[in-house]
C-alpha positions in Angstrom: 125.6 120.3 109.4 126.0 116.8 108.8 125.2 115.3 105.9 124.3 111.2 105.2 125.8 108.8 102.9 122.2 108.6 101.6 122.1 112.9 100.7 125.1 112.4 99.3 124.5 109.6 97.2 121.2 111.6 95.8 123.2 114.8 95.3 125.6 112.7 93.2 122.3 111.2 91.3 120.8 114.6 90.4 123.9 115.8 89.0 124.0 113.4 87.1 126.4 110.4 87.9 125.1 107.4 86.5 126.4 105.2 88.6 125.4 107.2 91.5 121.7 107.1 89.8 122.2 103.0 89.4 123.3 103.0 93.1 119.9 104.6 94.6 117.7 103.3 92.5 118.9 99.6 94.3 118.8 101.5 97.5 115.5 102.5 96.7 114.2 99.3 95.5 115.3 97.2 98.6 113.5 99.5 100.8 110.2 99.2 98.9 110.4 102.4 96.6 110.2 100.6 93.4 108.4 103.1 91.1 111.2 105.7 92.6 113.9 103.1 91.9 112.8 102.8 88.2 112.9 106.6 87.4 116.6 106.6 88.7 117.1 103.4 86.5 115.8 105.3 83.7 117.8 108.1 84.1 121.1 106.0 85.0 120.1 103.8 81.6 119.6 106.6 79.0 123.1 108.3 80.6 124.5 104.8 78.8 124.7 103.1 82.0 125.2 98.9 80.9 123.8 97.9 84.1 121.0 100.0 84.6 120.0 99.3 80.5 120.2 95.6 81.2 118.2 95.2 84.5 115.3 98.0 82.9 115.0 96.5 80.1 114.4 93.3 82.4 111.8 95.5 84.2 109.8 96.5 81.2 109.7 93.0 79.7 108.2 91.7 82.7 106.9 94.2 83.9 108.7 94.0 87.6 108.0 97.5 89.5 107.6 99.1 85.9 105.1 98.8 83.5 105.2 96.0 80.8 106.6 97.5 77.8 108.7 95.4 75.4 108.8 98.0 72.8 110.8 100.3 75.5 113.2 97.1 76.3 116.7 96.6 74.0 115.3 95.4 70.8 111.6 93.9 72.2 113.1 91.0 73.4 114.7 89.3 76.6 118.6 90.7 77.3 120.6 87.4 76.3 122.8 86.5 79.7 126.3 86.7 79.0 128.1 83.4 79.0 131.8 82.9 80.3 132.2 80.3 77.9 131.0 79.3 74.5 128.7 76.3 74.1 130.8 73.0 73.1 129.8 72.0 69.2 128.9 68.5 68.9 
């Protein structure tokens, strides 16, 4: 029996690799199966995935393919984005 990158990303993902859960659920959302793609999200975010916290906490705030929340998101409020540099003082 031969088994596809896809079953074996999945297996990964239900036993409980985060990043394998962070991987599907992109997989998932580029083919259309966003509500699918948010319950792996969730699961890869509350295994202390940074990745998956950051982009569902994005989700819930605007409610993109999950339901707006902003009491679910990091501290009810818009992730900062991470700057390379610090902003010059004047």
């Amino acid at each position: 029996m031969v088994v596809s990158e896809a079953e074996l990303l999945q297996q990964r993902a239900e036993s409980g690799d985060s990043a394998a859960q962070m991987t599907l659920a992109i997989l998932l959302d580029n083919r259309g199966m966003h509500e699918h793609a948010v319950n792996w999200l969730r699961a890869a975010a509350e295994s202390q995935h940074v990745e998956a916290q950051f982009v569902l906490g994005a989700r819930l705030l605007v409610g993109r393919a999950a339901p707006f929340n902003p009491k679910r998101a990091p501290n009810g409020r818009a992730p900062r984005p991470i700057r390379a540099f610090p902003r010059r003082r004047s």
